[in-house]
C-alpha positions in Angstrom: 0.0 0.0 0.0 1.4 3.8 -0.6 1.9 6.1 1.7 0.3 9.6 1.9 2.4 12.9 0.6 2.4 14.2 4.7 3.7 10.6 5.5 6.1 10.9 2.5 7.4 14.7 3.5 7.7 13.3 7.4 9.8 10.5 5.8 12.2 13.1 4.4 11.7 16.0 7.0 10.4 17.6 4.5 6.9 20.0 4.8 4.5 18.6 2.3 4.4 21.9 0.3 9.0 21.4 -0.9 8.2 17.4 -1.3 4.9 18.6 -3.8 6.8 20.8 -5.5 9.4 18.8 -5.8 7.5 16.2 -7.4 5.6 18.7 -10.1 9.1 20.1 -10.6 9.0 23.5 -9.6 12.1 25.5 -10.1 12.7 26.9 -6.9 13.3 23.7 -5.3 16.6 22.8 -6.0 17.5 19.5 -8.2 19.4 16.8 -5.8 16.0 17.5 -3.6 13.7 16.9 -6.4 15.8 13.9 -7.1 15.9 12.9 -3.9 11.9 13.0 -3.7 11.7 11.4 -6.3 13.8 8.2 -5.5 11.7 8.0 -2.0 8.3 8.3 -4.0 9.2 5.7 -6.1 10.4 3.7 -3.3 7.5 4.2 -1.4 4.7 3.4 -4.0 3.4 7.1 -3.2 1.2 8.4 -5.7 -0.4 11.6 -6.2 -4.1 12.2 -5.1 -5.4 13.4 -8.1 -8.8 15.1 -7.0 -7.2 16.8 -4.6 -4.4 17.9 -7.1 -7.6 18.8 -9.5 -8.6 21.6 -6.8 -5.1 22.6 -6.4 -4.4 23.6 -9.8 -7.7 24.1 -11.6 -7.3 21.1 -13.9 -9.6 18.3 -14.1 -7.0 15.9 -15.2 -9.0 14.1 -17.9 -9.3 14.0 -21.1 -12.7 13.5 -23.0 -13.8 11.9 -26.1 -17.0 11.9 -27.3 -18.2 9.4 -29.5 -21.7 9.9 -31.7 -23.8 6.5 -31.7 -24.4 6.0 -35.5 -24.3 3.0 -37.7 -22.9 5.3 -40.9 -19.9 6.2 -38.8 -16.1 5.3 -39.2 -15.9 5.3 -35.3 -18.4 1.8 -35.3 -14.7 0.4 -36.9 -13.3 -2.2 -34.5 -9.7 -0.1 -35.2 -11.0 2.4 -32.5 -10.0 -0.1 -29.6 -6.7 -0.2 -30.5 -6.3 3.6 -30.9 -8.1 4.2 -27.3 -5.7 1.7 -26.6 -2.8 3.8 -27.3 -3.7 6.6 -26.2 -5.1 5.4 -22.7 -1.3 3.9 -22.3 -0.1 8.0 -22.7 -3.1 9.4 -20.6 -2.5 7.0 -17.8 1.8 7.7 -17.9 0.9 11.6 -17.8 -1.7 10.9 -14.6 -5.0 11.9 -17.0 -8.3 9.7 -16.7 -10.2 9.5 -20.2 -14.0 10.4 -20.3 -15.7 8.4 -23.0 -19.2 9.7 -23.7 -21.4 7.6 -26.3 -24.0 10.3 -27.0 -26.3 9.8 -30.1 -25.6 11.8 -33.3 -28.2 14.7 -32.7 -26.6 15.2 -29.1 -22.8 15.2 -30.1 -22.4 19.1 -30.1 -24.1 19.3 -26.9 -22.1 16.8 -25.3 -19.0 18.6 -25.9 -20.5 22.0 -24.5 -21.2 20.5 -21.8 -17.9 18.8 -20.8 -16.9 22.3 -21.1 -19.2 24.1 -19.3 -18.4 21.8 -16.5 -15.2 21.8 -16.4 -15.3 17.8 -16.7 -12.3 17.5 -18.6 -8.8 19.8 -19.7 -8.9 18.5 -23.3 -10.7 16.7 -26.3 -10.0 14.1 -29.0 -12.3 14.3 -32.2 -12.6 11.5 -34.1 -13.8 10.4 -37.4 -13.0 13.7 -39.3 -16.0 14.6 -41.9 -15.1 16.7 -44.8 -15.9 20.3 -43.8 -16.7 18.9 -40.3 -18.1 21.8 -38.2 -16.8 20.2 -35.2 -14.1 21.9 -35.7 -15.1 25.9 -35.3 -17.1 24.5 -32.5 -14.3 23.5 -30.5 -12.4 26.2 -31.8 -14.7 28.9 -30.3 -15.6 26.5 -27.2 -11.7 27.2 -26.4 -10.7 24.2 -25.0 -7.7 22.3 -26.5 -8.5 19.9 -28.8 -7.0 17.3 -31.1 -8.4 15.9 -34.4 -7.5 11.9 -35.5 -7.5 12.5 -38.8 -7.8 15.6 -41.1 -11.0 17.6 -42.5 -11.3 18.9 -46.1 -12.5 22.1 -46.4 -12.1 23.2 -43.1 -10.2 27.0 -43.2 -9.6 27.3 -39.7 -5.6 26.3 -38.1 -6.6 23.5 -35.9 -4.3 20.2 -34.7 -4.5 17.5 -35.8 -2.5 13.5 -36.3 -3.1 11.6 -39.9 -2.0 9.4 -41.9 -0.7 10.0 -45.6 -4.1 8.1 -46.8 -3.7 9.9 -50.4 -0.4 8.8 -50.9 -0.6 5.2 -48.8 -3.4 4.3 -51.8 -1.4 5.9 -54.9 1.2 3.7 -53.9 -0.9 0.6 -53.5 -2.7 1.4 -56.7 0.8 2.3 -58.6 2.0 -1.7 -57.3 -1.0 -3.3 -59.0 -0.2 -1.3 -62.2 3.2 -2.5 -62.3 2.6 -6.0 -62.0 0.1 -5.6 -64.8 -3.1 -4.9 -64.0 -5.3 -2.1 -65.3 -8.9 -3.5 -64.0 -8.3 -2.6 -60.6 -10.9 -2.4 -58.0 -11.6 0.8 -54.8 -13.5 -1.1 -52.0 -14.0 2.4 -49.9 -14.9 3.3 -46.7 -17.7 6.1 -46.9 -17.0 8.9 -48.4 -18.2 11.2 -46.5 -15.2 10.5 -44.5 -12.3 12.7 -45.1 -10.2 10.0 -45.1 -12.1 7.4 -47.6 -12.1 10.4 -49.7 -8.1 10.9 -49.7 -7.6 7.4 -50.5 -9.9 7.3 -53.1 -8.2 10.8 -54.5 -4.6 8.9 -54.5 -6.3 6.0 -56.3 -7.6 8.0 -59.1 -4.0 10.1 -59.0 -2.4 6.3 -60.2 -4.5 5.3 -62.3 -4.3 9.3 -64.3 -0.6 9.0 -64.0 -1.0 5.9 -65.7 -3.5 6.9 -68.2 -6.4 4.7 -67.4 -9.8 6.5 -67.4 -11.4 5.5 -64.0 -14.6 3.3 -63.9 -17.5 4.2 -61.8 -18.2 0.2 -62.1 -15.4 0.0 -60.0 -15.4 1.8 -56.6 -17.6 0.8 -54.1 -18.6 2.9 -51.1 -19.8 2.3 -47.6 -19.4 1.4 -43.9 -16.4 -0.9 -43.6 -17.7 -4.3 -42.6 -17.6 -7.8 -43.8 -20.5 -8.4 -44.9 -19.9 -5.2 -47.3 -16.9 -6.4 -48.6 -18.2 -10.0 -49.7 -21.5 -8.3 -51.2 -18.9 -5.6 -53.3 -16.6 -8.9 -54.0 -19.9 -10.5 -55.1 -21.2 -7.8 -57.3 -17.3 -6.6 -58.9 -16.8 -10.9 -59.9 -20.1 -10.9 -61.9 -19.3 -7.5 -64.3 -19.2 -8.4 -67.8 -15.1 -6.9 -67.3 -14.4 -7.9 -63.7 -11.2 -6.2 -61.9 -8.2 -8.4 -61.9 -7.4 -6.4 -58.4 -9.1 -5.3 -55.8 -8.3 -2.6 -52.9 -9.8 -2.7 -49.8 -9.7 0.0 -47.1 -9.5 -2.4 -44.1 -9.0 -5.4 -43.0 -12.0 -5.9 -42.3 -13.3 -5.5 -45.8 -11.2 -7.5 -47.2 -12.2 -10.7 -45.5 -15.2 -10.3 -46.5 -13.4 -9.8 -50.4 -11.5 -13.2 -49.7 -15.1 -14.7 -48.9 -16.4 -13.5 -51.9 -13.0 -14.7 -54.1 -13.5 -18.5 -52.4 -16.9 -18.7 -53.0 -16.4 -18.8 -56.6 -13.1 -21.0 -56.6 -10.9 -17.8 -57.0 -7.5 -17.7 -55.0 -6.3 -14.3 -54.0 -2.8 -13.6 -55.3 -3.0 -15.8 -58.3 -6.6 -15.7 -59.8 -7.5 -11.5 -57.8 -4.5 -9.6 -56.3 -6.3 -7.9 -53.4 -4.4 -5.1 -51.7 -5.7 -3.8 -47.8 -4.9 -1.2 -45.7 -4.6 -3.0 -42.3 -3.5 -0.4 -39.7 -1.2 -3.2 -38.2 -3.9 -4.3 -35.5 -2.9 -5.9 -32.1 -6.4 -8.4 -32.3 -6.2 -9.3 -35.9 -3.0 -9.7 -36.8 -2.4 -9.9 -40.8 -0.8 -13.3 -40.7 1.6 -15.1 -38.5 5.1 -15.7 -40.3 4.0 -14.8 -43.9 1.3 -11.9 -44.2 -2.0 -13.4 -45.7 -2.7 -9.4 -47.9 -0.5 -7.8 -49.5 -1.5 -4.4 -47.1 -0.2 -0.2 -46.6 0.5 -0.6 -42.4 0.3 1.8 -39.8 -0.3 1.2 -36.5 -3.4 2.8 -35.2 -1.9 2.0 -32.0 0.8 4.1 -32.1 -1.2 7.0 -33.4 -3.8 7.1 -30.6 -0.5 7.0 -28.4 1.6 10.1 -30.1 -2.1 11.8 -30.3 -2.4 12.3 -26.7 0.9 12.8 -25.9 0.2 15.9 -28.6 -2.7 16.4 -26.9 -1.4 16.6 -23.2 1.2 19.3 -24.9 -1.9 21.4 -26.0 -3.3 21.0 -22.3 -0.1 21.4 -20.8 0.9 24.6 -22.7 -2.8 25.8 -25.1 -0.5 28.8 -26.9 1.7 25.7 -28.4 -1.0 24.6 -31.6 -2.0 23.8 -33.7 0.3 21.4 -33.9 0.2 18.7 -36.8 1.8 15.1 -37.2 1.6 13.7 -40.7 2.2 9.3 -40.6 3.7 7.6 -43.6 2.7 3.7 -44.3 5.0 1.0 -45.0 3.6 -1.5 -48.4 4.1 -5.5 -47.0 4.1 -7.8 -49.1 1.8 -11.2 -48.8 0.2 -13.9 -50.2 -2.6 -11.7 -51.7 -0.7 -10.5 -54.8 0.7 -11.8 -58.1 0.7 -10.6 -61.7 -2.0 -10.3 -63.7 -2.4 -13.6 -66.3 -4.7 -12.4 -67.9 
């Protein structure tokens, strides 16, 4: 059991005002005692009562993030575990508590006006990013710090914000298929409506001009990333008169149910379809064991929801810092899902 910050200072012959400061790292106290304090807190499993360190400095130590109930949402995506994952792991090393609030979609600005009003929490996430998402001048003028997973299209306003290159992630991928020959290739989207679906569709079309292929409307798909959308695309892209010889699928997710669709009419991936994925390198479903099963772009969602609060806690921690912005690049690995095109 730890001991109490009086118990701690008595320990020291300290008062309990030097053996605070000492631990928040105030200047005035010099550095051999805030090492010293240090050492003994450690030693002594002491840690900080953070309600009462909430009155003390005006901070509610918590972070919120409000999350809208809606079935034509990105945020429904499994992926958002392993973000909240990450970020919980930087929250909980900087002594924050997280707020989750699950409000529905009508209720979402009012949820975050509230958390301001009352003082509930020091910061916010925003997730799932809309093209010219109003959220935005909402926190802005709300002025709270806030950070934004993701980017918005269209919004004019200097806000922070953590992304990854989805524009270039899916030229690349699309650029790959070209050079192993194919020139039917597929767009399996996420909805459109999210700024990010729409930047990887953008660096899909970029390949596919660069190559001088006119793009097909027969050939993109759009909607909420799930399974059962990916076999019914698979289903419907396998029985045009001029199917793709490629397919790429914006999750990991969706491209199962692709695979499903492939199988079910004695197609292999990688030698019959090349399918290519973006499978944000998730800790519960792993893309393979020793040899990936998709060919996929990676980043790891955990890591982002990790370096997002740590941007975050800066913004909280100093608010005339942003915006701040952190732009992710994704590594193209190579698996079973890809070959050239025989036909």
């Amino acid at each position: 059991m730890g001991v109490t910050l009086k118990e701690l200072a008595a320990s020291l012959g300290l008062s309990p005002t030097t053996v605070s400061r000492a631990l928040n790292g105030y200047p005035e106290v010099n550095i051999k005692t805030r090492q010293r304090v240090a050492d003994a807190a450690r030693a002594a499993n002491y840690h900080p009562n953070t309600r009462a360190k909430s009155l003390a400095t005006g901070q509610s130590r918590a972070v919120g993030h409000v999350i809208p109930i809606s079935t034509s949402h990105e945020i429904v995506n499994p992926i958002f575990a392993d973000f909240i994952a990450g970020a919980g792991e930087a929250y909980s090393r900087a002594g924050y508590d997280m707020v989750l609030s699950v409000v529905p979609d009508a209720e979402e600005e009012a949820a975050y006006r509230n958390l301001v009003a009352r003082g509930t929490v020091d910061g916010l996430m925003v997730h799932g990013p809309r093209l010219h998402d109003d959220r935005i001048g909402l926190l802005h003028d709300l002025g709270l710090p806030f950070m934004v997973h993701g980017r918005s299209s269209g919004v004019n306003t200097p806000y922070s914000w953590l992304d990854i290159n989805n524009r270039r992630s899916f030229r690349r991928a699309t650029e790959f298929l070209l050079d192993l020959g194919h020139t039917r290739i597929a767009l399996v989207n996420g909805l459109e409506g999210m700024d990010f679906a729409m930047r990887r569709r953008t660096g899909y079309l970029d390949a596919l001009e660069a190559a001088g292929i006119a793009p097909d409307r027969a050939l993109m798909r759009t909607a909420e990333m799930t399974e059962p959308y990916g076999h019914q695309a698979g289903r419907e892209l396998l029985r045009l008169p001029d199917p793709p010889t490629a397919m790429l699928a914006s999750s990991m997710i969706v491209a199962y149910g692709l695979r499903r669709a492939l199988t079910e009419v004695g197609l292999q991936p990688g030698r019959d379809v090349s399918v290519i994925t973006h499978d944000d390198d998730l800790s519960y479903m792993p893309n393979g064991l020793d040899v990936p099963q998709f060919t996929a772009t990676c980043s790891s969602v955990r890591d982002a929801g990790r370096k997002a609060a740590e941007m975050l806690l800066a913004l909280v921690n100093d608010p005339d810092l942003g915006p701040i912005n952190h732009l992710m690049e994704t590594r193209l690995v190579l698996g079973d899902s890809t070959g050239r095109n025989r036909l």
